[in-house]
Every structure is written in structure tokens, then in C-alpha cells.
C-alpha positions as CSV (number, residue, x, y, z in Angstrom):
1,X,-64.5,18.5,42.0
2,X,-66.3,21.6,40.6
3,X,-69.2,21.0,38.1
4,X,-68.3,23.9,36.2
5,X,-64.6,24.7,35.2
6,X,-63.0,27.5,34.4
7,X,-63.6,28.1,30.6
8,X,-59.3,28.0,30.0
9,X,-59.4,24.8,31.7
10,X,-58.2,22.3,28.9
11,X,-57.7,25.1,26.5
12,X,-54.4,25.5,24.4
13,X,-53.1,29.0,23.6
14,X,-53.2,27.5,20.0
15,X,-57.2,26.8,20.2
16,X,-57.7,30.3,21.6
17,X,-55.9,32.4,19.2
18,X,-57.3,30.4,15.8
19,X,-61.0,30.4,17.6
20,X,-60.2,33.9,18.2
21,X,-59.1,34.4,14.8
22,X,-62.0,32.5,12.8
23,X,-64.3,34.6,14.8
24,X,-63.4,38.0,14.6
25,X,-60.8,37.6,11.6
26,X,-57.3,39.3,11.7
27,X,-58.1,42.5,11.2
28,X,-60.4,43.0,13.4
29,X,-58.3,41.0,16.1
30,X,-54.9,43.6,15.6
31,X,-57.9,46.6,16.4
32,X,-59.2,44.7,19.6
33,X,-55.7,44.1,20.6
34,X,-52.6,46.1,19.7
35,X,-50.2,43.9,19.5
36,X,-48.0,43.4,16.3
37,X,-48.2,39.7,15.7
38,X,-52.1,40.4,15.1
39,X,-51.0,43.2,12.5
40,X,-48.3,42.8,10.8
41,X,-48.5,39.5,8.4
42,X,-50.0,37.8,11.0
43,X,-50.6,34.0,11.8
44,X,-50.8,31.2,14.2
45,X,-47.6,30.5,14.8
46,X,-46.2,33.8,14.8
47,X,-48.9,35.0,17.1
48,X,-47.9,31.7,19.7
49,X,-44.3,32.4,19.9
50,X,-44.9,35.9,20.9
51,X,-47.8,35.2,23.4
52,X,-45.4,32.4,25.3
53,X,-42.9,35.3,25.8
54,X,-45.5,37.9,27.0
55,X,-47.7,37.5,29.4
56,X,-49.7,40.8,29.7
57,X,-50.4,39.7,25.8
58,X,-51.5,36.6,26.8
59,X,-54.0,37.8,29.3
60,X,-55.3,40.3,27.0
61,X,-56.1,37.4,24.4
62,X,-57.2,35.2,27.3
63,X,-59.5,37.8,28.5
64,X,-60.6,38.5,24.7
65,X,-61.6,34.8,24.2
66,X,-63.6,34.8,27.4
67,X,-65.3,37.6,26.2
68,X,-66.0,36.2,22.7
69,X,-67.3,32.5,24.9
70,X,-70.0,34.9,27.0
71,X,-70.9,37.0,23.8
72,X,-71.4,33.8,22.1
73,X,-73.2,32.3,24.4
74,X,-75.5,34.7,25.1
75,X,-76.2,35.2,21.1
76,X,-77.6,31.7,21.2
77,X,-79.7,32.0,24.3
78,X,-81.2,34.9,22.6
């Protein structure tokens, strides 16, 4: 058993896209990633029934929230 798990490990596509989207708000989300559900009246739900369909979306948010977790982390060791 590994001590340290990936970061996605226990993680729902739901938790990642509203932590995503309390942290770097809507906006700013649809600039970071171009992708219409973030743009156009977007929300939660919208946004997961278009990332379940897509996967290159998916690993663009995934990859996003990583980078938000090491940003974060790193804010706080600062």
C-alpha cells in the first residue's frame, strides 16, 4: 500500500470542478480552460455532463486541479 496516493484518488469530478470553481471563480475558470460549459451560463451540473462525455476536457480540469492542489500547497508552506 503506498503512503501517499495519487491526489484524484477518492476525488469526484463533482468535488474538483466546484473546488475548482470556488477557487478561481467562473470566469476566470472559462480563461484557463476553453471550454464552453465554463463560459457560457455555466454551473455544476452543466459542467459534469459535458466532462463525462469528453475526456481530453476532463484531463485538462484534472490537470488544472492538480495544479491548483501544488499552488496551494506551496502558498501555505510559504
Amino acid at each position: 500500500m503506498a503512503s501517499n496516493p495519487h491526489p484524484l484518488h477518492g476525488v469526484t469530478l463533482e468535488q474538483i470542478v466546484t473546488r475548482l470553481s470556488d477557487y478561481y471563480g467562473w470566469e476566470e475558470l472559462g480563461r484557463r480552460i476553453n471550454i464552453r460549459c465554463f463560459q457560457d451560463n455555466p454551473s455544476v451540473g452543466s459542467s459534469l455532463k459535458f466532462l463525462r462525455k469528453t475526456p481530453w476536457a476532463r484531463t485538462k480540469v484534472e490537470e488544472l486541479y492538480l495544479y491548483m492542489l501544488r499552488k496551494h500547497r506551496l502558498e501555505f508552506e510559504d
